[in-house]
N, C-alpha and C positions, 0 to 999 in steps of 0.2 A: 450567671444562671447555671444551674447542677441541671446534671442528664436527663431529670425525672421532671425539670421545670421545661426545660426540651422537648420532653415526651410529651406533653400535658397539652402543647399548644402545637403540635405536628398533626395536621390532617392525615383520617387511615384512608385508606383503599381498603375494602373488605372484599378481598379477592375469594372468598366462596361465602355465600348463604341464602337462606331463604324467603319466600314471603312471612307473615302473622299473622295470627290467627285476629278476628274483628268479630267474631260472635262471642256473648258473653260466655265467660266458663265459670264454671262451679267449681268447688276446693278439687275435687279428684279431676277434673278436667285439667285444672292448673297442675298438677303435681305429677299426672300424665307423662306430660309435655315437657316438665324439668328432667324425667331422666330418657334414656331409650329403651329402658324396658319396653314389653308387649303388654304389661298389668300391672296392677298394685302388688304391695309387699305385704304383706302378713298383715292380718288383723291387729289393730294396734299400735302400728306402726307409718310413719309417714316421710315420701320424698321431701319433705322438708329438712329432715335429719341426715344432713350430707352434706359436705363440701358446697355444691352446687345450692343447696338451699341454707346453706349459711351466708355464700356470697350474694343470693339475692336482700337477705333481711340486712348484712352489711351496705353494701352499694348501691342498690336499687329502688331500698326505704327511703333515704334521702330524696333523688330524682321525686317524690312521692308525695312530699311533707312530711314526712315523717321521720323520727327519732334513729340514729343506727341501731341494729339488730332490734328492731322492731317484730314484737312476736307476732306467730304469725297469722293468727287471725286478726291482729290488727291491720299486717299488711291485705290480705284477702279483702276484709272490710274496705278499706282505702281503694285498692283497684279496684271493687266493684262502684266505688261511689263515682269515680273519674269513669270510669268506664274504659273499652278495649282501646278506644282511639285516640282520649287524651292519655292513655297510659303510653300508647304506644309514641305518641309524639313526643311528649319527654324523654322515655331512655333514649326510643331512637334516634333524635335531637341531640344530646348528651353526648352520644357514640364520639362527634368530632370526627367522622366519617365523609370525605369528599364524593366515593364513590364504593357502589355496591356492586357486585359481579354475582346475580341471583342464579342460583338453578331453578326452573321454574318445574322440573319433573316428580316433586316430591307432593304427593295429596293427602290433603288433613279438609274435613268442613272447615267452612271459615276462612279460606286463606284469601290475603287481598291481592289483590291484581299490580304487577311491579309497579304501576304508576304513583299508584295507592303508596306502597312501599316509598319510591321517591319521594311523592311529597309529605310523608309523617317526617323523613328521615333528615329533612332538607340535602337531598344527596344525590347525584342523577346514578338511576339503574341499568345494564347492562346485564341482559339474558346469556348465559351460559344453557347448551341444547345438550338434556338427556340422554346419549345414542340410544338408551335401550328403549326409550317412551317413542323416540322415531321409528324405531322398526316394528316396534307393537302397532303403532297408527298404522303402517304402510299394510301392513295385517290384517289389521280393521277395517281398512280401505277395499276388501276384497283383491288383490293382485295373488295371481296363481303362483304355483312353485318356482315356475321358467323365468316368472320376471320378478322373481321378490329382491335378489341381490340388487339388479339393478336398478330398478323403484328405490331401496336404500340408499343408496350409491347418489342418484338423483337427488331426494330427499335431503338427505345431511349434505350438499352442495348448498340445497335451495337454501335450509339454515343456518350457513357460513354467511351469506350474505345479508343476516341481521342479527348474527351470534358475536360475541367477542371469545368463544371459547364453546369447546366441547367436553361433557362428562361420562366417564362410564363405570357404571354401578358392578362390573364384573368381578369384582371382590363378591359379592354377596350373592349373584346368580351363577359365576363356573368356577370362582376360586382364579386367583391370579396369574398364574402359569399361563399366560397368553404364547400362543406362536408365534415364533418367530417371523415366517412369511405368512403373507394371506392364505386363505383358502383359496383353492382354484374353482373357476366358476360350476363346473361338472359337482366339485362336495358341496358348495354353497346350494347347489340347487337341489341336491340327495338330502340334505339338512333342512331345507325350506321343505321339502315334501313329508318331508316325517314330522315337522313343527307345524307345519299349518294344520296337517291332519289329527295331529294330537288336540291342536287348537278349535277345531269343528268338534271333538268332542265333548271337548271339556265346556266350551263355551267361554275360553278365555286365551286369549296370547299373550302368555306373560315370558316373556323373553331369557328362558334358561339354556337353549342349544346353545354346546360352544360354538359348532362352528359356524353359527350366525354370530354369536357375538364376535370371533374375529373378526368376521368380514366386517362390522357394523366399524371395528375401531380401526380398523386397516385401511379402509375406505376414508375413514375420518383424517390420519396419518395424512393421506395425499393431498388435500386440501388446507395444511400448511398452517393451521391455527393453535393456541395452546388446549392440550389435551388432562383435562385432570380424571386424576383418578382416584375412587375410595380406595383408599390404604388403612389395616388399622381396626380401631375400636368403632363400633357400632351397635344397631338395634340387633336383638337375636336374629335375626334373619341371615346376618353373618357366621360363619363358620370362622374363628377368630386366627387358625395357622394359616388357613389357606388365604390370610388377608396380609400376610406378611410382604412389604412390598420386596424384599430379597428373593422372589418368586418371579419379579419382571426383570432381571437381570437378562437373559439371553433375547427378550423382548426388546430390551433397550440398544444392547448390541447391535443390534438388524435395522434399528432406527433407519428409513431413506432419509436421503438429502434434505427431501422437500417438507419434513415434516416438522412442525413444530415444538416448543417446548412441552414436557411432558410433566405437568405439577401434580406431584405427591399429595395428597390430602390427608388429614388428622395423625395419620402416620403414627399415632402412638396405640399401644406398645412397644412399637416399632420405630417410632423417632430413630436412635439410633443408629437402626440397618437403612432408616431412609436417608441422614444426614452420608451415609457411606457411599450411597449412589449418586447423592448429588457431588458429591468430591469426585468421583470416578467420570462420572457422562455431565461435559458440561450443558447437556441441552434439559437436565433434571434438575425443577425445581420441586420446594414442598413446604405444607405449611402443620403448623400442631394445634389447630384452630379448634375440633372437639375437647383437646386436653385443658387446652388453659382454661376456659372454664369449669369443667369436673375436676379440676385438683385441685382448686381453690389458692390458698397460699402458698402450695408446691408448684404453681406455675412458671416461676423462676428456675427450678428446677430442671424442668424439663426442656425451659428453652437453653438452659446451660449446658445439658445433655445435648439436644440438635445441634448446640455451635460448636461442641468439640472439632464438628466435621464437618457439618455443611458449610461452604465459601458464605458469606456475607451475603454477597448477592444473588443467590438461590434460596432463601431463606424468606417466606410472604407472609403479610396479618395476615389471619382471616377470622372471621367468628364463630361460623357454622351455626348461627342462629336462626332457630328453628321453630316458628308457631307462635315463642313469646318472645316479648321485644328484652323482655329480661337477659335472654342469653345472648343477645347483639351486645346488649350494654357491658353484659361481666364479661365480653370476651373484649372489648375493649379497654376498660379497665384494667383488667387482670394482665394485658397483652403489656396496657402501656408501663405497669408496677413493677411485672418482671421483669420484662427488660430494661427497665432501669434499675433493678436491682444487679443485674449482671453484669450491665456497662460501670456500674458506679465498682463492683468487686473488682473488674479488671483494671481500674484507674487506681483504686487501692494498691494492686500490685504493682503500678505503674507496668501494667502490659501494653498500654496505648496510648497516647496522649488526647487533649479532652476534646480536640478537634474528628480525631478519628471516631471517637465515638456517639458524637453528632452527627458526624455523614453515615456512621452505621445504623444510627437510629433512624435516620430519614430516607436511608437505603432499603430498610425491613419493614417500616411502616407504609411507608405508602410507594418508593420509588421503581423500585424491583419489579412493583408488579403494573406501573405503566408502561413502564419499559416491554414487559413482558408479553402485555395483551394490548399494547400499540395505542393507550386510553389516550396518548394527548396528540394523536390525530384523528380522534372522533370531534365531532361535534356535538 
């Protein structure tokens, strides 16, 4: 059996992604949602015409009935006749997915409820908790400036104890450059006064003070769980330097004892400086799970780029699938293709022998990251 026949039959962990979308969409709703733009592209022109809308009419035609690279209002046609939920239960069936690690912080209409999620996927879910959607709730909850740190503080406790992991969106609200130590209670509550207050006027707590957001992730740090973080490519709402994860370096330094592993997310452009961190701090893991599906056929690529550096076992699927079940299914696909293109390149060179790169495939696809987030002592 070859590497790729290996790959094919290894159950993932999909150690980051989302719910999907269950209300019907229209072509611009569908094409939305394939890229992360904020809007459409020029008149004339359509998110079908990309990497990402090649590898759905490739890969996700089939799951479908339908013929490879299937144009694409035939495919449109077809999903609209199966509908959102048999569409979704075939890819995400397909996926060969054991287990999913959802963020549930991310809001679109339509999204299903992780249960929902498990049973289209046949795969049991596990909620990973947004910091920043927690300290906006405790906001929303009415608590004054004097007790906001520690109602936080509280809060991400209470969901440690039905989280398998923690997220923080600070790439996109303060830029990555976290501090090294917490804030002290005295800034957290000068910070909470001047947030809340902005927040009465505006009529909205959307969580962009830094130094709530430190406290939110420092607070999380002591409570000993894995910590991912957006690194990387994302919706414009990202400022794309200050997303570089070579920004968490003096962060990472300062790491406590007590804290848990800290997983790198999509990391590309950045792959790279993230595979450098994870060589250097062994408590850094990461994964390239936005990339392999938008590069299409370059997904080999880029995970050949992450292995120069990052150890074997710091290295996680993930799919980053988002609203359509399409991008569950190419981020498995395309996860399982490439890395069997890369394992198969290094056996060429005779860099490994064929044993080694079986335990590396079942290390990167699913093992790393039970290990990681303690999945086979749940129940």
């Amino acid at each position: 059996m070859g590497i790729a026949d290996e790959l094919a039959d290894l159950p993932l962990v999909d150690q980051h992604c989302h719910p999907i979308v269950l209300d019907p969409l229209d072509r611009a709703g569908f094409e939305l949602l394939l890229t992360e733009a904020a809007g459409h592209g020029p008149t004339g022109t359509s998110e079908l015409d990309s990497q990402v809308g090649l590898a759905v009419r490739r890969w996700c035609a089939p799951e479908l009935g339908l013929d490879r690279h299937a144009q694409p209002e035939e495919y449109l046609t077809r999903r609209a006749e199966l509908g959102p939920r048999e569409t979704g239960r075939r890819l995400l069936g397909a996926c060969g997915t054991s287990d999913l690690l959802v963020d549930t912080g991310l809001q679109h209409p339509g999204l299903c409820a992780p249960g929902e999620l498990a049973e289209l996927a046949g795969a049991r879910v596990h909620e990973v908790t947004r910091v920043e959607t927690v300290v906006e709730q405790v906001a929303a909850s009415g608590v004054g400036a004097a007790d906001l740190g520690g109602a936080v503080a509280d809060a991400l406790a209470e969901r440690a104890t039905r989280s398998v992991g923690f997220k923080t969106i600070a790439a996109y609200r303060i830029g990555l450059e976290l501090p090294a130590a917490a804030p002290t209670t005295s800034d957290v509550r000068r910070a909470a006064d001047r947030w809340l207050a902005d927040g009465e006027r505006t009529g909205r707590h959307r969580l962009d003070e830094p130094t709530l957001v430190a406290h939110a992730v420092h607070a999380c740090l002591r409570l000993g769980l894995p910590l991912q973080v957006h690194t990387g490519y994302g919706d414009p709402d990202v400022t794309l330097h200050r997303a570089d994860p070579s920004l968490l370096t003096a962060f990472l330094r300062a790491l406590p004892p007590e804290a848990g592993p800290v997983v790198l997310l999509h990391c590309y452009p950045y792959h790279r400086q993230a595979a450098y961190l994870a060589n250097v701090f062994p408590q850094v893991a990461l994964d390239v799970s936005l990339a392999v599906s938008h590069v299409g056929p370059r997904a080999a690529a880029v995970l050949a780029e992450t292995l120069e550096l990052a150890p074997f076992g710091s290295l996680l699927y993930a799919s980053d699938g988002f609203g359509l079940p399409e991008l569950h299914h190419l981020g498995a696909v395309l996860f399982r293709r490439g890395l069997a293109r890369v394992l198969d390149d290094w056996l060429a060179e005779d860099a490994l022998s064929a044993d080694d790169a079986a335990r590396f495939a079942r290390m990167i696809s699913a093992d790393n990251a039970r290990r990681i987030y303690r999945l086979d002592a749940l129940t």
